[in-house]
Every structure is written in structure tokens, then in C-alpha cells.
PDB file of N, CA, C and O in Angstrom:
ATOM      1  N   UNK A   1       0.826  -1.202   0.000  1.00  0.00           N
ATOM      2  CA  UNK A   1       0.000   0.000   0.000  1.00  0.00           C
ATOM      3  C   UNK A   1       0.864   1.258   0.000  1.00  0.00           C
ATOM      4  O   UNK A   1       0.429   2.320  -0.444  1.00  0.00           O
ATOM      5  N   UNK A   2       2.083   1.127   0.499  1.00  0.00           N
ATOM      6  CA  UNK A   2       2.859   2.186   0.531  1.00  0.00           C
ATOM      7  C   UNK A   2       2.789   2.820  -0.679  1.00  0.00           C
ATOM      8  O   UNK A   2       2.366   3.949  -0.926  1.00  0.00           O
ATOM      9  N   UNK A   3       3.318   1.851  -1.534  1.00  0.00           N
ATOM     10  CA  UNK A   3       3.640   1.848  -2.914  1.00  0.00           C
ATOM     11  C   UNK A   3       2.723   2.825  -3.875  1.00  0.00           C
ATOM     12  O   UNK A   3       3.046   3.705  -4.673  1.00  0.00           O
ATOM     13  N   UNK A   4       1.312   2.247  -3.423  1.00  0.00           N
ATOM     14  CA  UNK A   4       0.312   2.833  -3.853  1.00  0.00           C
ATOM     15  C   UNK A   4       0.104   4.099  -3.668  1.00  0.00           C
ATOM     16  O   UNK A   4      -0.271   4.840  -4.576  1.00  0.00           O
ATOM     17  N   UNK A   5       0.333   4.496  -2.432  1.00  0.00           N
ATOM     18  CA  UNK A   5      -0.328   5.725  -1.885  1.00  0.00           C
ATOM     19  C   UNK A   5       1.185   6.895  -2.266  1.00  0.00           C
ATOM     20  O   UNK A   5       1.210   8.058  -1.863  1.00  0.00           O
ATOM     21  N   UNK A   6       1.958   6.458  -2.832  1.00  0.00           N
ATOM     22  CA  UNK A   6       3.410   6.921  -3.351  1.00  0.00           C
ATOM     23  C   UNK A   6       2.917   7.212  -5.021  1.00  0.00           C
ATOM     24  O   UNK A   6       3.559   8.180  -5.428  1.00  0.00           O
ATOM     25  N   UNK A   7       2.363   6.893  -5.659  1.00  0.00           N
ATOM     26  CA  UNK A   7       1.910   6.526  -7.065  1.00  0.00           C
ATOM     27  C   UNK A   7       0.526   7.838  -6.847  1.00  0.00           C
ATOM     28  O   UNK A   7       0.493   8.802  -7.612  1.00  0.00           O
ATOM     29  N   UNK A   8      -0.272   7.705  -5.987  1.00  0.00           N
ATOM     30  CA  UNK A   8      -1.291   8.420  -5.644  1.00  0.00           C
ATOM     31  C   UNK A   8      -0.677   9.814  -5.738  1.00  0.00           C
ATOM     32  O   UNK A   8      -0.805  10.604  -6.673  1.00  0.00           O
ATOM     33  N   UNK A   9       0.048   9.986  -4.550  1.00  0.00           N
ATOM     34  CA  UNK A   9       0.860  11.513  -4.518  1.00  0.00           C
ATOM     35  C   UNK A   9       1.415  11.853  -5.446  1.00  0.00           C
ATOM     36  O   UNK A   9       1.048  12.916  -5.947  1.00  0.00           O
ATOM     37  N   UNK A  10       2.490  11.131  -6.050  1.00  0.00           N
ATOM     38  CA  UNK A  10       3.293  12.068  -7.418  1.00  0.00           C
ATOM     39  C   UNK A  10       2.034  12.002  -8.568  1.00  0.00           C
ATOM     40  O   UNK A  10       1.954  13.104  -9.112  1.00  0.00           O
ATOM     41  N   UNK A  11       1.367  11.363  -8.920  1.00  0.00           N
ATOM     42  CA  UNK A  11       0.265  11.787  -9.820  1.00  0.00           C
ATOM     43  C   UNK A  11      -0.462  13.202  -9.301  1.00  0.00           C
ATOM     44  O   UNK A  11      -0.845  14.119 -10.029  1.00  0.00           O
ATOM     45  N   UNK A  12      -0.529  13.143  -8.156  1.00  0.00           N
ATOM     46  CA  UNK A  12      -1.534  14.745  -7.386  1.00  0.00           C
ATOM     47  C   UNK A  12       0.069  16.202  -8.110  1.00  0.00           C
ATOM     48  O   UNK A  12      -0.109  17.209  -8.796  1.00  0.00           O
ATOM     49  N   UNK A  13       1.437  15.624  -7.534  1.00  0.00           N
ATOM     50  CA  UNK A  13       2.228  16.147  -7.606  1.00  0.00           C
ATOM     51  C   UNK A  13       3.229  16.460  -9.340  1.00  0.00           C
ATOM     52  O   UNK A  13       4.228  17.142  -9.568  1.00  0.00           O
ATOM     53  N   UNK A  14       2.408  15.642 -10.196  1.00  0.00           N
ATOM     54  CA  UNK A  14       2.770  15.694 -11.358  1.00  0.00           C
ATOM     55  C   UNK A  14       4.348  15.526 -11.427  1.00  0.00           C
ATOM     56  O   UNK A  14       5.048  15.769 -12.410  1.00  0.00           O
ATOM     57  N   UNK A  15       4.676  15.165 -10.465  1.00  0.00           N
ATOM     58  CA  UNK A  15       6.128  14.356 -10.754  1.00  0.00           C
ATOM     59  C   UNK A  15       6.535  13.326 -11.377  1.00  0.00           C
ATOM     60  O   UNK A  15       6.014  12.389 -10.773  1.00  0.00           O
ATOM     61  N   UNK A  16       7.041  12.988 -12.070  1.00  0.00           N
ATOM     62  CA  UNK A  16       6.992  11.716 -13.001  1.00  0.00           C
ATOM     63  C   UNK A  16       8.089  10.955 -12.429  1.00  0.00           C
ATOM     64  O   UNK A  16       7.910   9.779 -12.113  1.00  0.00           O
ATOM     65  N   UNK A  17       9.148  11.498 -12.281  1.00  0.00           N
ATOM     66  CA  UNK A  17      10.221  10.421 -11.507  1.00  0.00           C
ATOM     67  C   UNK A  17       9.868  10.070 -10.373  1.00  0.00           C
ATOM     68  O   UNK A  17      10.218   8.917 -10.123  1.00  0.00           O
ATOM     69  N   UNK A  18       9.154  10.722  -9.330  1.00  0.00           N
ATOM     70  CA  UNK A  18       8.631   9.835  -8.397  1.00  0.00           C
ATOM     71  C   UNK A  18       7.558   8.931  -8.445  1.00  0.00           C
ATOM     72  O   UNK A  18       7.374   8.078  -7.576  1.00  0.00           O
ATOM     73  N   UNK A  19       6.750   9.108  -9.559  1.00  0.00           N
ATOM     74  CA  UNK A  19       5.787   8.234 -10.144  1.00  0.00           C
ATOM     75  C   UNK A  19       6.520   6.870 -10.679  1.00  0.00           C
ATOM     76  O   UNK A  19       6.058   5.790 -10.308  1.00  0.00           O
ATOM     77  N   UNK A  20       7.386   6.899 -11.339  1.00  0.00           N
ATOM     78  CA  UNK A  20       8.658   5.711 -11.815  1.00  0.00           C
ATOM     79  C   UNK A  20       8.932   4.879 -10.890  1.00  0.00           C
ATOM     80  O   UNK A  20       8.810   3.656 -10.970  1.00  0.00           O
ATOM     81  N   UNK A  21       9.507   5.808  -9.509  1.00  0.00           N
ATOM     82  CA  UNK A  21       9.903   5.108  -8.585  1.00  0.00           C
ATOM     83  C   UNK A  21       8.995   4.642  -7.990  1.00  0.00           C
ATOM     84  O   UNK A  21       9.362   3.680  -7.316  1.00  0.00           O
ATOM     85  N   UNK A  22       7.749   4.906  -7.892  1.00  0.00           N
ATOM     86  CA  UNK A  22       6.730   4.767  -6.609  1.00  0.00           C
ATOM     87  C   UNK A  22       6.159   3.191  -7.376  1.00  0.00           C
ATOM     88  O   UNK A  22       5.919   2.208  -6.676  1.00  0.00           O
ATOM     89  N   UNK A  23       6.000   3.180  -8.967  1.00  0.00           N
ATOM     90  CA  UNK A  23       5.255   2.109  -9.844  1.00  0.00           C
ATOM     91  C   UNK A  23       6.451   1.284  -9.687  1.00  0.00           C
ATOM     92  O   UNK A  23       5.843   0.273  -9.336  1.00  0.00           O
ATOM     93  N   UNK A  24       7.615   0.942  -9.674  1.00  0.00           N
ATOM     94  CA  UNK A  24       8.805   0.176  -9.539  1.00  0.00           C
ATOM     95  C   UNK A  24       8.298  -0.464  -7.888  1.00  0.00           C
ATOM     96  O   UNK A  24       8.251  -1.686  -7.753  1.00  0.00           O
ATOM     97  N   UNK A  25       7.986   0.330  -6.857  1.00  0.00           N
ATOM     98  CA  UNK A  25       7.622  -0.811  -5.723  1.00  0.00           C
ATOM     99  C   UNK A  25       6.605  -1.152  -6.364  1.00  0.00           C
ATOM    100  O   UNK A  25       6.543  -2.300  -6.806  1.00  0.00           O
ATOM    101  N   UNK A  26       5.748  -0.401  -6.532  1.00  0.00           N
ATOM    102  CA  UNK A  26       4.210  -1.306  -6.948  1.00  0.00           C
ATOM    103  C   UNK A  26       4.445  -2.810  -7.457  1.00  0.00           C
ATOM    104  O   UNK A  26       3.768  -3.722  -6.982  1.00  0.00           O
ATOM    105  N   UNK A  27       5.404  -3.041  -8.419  1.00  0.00           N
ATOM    106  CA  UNK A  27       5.459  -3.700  -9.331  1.00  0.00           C
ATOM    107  C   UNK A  27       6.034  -4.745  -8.606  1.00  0.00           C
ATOM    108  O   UNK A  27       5.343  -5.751  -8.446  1.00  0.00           O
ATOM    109  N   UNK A  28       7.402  -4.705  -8.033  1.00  0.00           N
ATOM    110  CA  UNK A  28       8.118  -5.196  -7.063  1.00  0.00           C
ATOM    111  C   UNK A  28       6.951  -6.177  -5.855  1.00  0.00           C
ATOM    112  O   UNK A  28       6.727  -7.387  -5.844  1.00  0.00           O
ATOM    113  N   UNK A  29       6.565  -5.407  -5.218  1.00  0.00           N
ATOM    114  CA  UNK A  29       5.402  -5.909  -4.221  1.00  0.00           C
ATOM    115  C   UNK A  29       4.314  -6.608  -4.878  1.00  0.00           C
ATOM    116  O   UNK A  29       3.734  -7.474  -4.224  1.00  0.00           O
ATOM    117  N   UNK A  30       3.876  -6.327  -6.291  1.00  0.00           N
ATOM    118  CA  UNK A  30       2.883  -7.809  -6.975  1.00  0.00           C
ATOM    119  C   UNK A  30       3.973  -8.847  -6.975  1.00  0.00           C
ATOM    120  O   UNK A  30       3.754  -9.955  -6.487  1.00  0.00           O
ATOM    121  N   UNK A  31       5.090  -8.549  -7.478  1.00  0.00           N
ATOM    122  CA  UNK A  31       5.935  -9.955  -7.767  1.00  0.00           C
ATOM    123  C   UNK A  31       6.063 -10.569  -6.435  1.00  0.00           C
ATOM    124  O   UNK A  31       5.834 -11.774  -6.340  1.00  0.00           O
ATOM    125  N   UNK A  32       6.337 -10.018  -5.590  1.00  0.00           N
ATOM    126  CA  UNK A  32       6.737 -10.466  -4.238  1.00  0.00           C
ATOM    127  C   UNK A  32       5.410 -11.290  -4.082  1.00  0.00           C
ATOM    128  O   UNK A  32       5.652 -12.496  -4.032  1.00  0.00           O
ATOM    129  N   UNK A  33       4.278 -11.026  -4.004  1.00  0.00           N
ATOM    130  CA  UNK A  33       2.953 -11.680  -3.555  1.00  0.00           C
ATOM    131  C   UNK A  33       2.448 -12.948  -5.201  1.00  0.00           C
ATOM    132  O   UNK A  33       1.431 -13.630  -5.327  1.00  0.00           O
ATOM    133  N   UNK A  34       3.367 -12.836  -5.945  1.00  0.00           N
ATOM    134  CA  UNK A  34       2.829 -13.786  -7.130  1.00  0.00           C
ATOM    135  C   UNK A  34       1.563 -13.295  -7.816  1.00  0.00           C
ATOM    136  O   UNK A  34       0.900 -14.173  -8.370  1.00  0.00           O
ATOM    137  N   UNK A  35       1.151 -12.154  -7.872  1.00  0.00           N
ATOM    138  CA  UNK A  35       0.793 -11.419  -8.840  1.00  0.00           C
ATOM    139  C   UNK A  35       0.920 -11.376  -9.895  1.00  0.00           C
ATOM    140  O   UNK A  35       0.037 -11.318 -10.751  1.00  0.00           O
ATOM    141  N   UNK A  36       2.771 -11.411 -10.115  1.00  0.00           N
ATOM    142  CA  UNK A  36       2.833 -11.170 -11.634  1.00  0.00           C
ATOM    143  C   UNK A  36       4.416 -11.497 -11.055  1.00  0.00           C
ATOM    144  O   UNK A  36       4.982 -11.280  -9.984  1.00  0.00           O
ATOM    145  N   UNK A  37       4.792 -12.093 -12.256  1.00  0.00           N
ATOM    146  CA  UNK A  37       6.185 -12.985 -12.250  1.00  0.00           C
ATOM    147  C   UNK A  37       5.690 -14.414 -13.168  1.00  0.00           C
ATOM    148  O   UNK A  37       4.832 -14.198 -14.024  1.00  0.00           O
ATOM    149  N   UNK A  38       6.086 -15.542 -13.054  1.00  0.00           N
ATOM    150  CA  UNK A  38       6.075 -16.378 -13.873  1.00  0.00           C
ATOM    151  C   UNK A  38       4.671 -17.190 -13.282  1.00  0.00           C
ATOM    152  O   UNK A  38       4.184 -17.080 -12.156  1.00  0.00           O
ATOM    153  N   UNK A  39       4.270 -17.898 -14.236  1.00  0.00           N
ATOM    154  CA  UNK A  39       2.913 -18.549 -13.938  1.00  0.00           C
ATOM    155  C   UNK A  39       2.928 -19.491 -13.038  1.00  0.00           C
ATOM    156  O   UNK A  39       4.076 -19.915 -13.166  1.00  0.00           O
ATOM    157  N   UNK A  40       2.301 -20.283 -11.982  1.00  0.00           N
ATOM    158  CA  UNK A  40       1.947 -21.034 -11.404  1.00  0.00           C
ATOM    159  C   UNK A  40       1.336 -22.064 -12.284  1.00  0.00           C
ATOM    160  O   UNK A  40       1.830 -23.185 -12.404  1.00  0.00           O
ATOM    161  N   UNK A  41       0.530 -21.775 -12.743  1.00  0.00           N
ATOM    162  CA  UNK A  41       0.070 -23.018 -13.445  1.00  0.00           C
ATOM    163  C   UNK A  41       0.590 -23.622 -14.293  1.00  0.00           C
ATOM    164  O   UNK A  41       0.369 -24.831 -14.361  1.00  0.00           O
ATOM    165  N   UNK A  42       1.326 -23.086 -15.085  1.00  0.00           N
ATOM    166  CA  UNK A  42       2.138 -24.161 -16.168  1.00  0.00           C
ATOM    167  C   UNK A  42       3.001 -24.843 -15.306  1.00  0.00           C
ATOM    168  O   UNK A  42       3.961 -25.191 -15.994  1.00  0.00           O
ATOM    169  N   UNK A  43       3.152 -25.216 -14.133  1.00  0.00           N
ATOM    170  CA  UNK A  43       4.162 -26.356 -13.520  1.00  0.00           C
ATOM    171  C   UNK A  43       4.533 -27.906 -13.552  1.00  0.00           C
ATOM    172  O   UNK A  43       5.295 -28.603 -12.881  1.00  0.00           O
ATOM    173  N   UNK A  44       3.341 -28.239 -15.024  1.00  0.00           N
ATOM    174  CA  UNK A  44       3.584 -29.450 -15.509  1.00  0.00           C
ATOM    175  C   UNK A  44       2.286 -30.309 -14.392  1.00  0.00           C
ATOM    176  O   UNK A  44       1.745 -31.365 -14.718  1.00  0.00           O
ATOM    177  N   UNK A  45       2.099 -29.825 -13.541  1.00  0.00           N
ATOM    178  CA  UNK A  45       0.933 -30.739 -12.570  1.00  0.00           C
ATOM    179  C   UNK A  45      -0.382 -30.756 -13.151  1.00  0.00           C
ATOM    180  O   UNK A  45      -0.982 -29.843 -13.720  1.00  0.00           O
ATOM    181  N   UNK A  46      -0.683 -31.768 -12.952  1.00  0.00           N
ATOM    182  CA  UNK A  46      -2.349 -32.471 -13.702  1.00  0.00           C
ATOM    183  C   UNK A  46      -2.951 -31.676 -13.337  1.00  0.00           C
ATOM    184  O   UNK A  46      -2.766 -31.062 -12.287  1.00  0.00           O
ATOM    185  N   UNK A  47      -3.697 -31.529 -14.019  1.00  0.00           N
ATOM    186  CA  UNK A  47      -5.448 -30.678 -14.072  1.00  0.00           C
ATOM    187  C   UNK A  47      -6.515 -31.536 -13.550  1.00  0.00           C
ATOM    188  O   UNK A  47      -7.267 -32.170 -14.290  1.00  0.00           O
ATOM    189  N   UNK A  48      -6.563 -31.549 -12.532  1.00  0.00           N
ATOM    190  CA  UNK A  48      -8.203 -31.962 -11.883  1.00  0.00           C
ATOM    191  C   UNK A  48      -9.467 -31.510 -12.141  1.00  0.00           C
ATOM    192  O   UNK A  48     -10.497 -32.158 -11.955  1.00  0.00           O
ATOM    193  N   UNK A  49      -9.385 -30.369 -12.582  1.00  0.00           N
ATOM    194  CA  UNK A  49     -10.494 -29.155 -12.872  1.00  0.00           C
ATOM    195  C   UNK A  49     -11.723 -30.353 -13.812  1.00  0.00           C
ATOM    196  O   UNK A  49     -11.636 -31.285 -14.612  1.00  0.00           O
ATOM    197  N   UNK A  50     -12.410 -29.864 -13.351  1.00  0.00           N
ATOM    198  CA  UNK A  50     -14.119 -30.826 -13.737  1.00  0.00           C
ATOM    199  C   UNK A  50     -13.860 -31.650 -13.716  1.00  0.00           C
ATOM    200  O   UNK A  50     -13.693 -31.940 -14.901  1.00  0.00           O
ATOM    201  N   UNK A  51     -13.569 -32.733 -12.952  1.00  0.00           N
ATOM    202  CA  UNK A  51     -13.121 -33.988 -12.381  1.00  0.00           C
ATOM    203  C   UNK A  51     -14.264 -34.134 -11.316  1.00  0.00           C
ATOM    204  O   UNK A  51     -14.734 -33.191 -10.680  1.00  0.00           O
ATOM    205  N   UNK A  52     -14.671 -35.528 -11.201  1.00  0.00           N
ATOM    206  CA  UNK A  52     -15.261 -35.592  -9.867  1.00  0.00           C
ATOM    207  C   UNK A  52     -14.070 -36.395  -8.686  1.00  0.00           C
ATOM    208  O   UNK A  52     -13.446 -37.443  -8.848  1.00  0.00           O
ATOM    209  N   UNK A  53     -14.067 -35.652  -7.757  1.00  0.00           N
ATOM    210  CA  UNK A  53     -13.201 -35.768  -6.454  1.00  0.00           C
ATOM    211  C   UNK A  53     -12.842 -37.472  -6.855  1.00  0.00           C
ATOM    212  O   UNK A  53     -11.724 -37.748  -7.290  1.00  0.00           O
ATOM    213  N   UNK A  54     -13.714 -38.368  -6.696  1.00  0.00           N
ATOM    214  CA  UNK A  54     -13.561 -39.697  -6.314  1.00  0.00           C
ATOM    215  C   UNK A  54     -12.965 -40.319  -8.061  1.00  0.00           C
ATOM    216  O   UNK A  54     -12.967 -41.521  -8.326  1.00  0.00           O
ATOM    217  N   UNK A  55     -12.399 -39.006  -9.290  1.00  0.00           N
ATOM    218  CA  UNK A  55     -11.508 -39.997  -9.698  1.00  0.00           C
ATOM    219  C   UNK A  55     -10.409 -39.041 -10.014  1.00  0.00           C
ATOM    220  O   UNK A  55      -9.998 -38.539 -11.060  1.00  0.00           O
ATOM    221  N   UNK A  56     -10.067 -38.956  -8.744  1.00  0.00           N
ATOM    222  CA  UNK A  56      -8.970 -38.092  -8.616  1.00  0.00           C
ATOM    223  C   UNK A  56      -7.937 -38.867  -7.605  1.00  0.00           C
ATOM    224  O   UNK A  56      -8.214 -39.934  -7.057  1.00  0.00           O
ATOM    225  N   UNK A  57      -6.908 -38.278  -7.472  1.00  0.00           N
ATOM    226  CA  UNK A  57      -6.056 -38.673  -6.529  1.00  0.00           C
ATOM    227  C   UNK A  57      -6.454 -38.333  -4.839  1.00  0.00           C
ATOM    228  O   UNK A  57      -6.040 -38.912  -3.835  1.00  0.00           O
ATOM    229  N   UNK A  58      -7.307 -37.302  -4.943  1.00  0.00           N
ATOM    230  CA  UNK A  58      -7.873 -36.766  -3.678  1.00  0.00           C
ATOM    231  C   UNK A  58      -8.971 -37.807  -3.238  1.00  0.00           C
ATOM    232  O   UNK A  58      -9.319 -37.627  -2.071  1.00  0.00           O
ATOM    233  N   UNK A  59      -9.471 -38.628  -3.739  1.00  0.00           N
ATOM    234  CA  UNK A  59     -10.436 -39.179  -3.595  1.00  0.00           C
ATOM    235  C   UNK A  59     -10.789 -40.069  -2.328  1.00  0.00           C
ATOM    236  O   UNK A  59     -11.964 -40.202  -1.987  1.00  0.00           O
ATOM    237  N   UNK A  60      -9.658 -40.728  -1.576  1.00  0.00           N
ATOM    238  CA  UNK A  60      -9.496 -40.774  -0.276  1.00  0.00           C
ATOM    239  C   UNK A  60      -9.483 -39.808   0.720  1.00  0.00           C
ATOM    240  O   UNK A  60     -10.262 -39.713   1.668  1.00  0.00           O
ATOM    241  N   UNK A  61      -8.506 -39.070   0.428  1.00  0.00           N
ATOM    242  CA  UNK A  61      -8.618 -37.864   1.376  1.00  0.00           C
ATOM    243  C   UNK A  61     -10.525 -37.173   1.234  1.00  0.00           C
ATOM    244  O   UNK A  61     -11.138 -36.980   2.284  1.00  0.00           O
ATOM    245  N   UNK A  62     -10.989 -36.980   0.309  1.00  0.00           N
ATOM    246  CA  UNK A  62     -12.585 -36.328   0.379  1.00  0.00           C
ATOM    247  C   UNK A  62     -13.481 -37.922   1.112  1.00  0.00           C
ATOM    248  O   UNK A  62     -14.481 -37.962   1.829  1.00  0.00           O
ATOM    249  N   UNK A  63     -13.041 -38.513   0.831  1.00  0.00           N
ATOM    250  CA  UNK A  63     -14.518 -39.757   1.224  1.00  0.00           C
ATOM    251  C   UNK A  63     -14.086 -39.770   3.138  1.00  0.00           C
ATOM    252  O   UNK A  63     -14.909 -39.926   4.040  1.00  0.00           O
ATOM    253  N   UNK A  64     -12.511 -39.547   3.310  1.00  0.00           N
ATOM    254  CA  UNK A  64     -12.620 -39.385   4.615  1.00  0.00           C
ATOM    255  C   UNK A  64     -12.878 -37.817   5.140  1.00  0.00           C
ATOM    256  O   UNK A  64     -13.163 -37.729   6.334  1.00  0.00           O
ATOM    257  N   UNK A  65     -12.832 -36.993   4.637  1.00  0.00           N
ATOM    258  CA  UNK A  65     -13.012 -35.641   4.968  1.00  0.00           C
ATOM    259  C   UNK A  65     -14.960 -35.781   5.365  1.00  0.00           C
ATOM    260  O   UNK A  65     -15.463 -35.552   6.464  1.00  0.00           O
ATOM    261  N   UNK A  66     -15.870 -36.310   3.812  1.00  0.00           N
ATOM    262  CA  UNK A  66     -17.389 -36.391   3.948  1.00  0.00           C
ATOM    263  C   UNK A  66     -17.831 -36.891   5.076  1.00  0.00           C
ATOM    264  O   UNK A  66     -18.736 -36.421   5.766  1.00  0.00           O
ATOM    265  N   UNK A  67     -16.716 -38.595   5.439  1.00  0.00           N
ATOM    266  CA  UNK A  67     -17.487 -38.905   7.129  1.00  0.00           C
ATOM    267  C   UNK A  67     -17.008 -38.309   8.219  1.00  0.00           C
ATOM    268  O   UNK A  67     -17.300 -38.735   9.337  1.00  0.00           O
ATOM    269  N   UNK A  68     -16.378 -37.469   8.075  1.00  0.00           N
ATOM    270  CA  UNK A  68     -15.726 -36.805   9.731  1.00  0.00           C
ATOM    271  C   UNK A  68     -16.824 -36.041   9.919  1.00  0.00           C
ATOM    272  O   UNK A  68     -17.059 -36.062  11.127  1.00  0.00           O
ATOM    273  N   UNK A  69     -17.809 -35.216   9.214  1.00  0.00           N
ATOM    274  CA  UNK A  69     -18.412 -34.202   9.209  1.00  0.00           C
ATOM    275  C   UNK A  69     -19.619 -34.633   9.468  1.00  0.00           C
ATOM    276  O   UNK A  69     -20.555 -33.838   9.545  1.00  0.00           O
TER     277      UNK A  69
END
């Protein structure tokens, strides 16, 4: 938020080099949080997505998760 509220001011302040610097954390702090940097999902790991649980690898872990509850 720093970042932000740094980006906020030099725009009020029409400074552009502190606008540079202020969007450089911005940018910095998405990468840091995985925002933006390299993808997560292309990591080569299977796609479960529209799968039903029980023909998945999870499928033990959920049939014991359904009777605990």
C-alpha cells in the first residue's frame, strides 16, 4: 500500500520520476505476492479441474473428509 499511496501523490504532484519510482515498488510488491512474475500453473501438474473428487487422486482424502463431518 505504501507503494500505492506513493503513485497516488506524485500523480496529485505531477512528478513523473517519483511516479517511476513509486510504480517500480508497486510492481516489485505484486511480484513479491505472485501477482505477476512467472505462472503457477504451467508447472507441468495435472489438471483436476471438472473432475469428480472420487476420480482423482484426492479421492481418499474427500470420502474421509465427507465422514468426519
Amino acid at each position: 500500500m505504501q507503494g500505492r499511496r506513493a503513485v497516488k501523490q506524485a500523480l496529485q504532484q505531477s512528478d513523473m520520476n517519483s511516479l517511476a519510482i513509486a510504480r517500480q515498488q508497486v510492481n516489485e510488491a505484486k511480484i513479491a505476492l505472485g501477482e505477476r512474475g512467472a505462472v503457477w500453473w504451467k508447472d507441468g501438474a495435472p489438471d483436476y479441474t471438472r473432475r469428480m473428487v472420487e476420480k482423482t487422486p484426492y479421492a481418499e482424502w474427500y470420502a474421509s473428509y465427507s465422514r468426519s463431518r
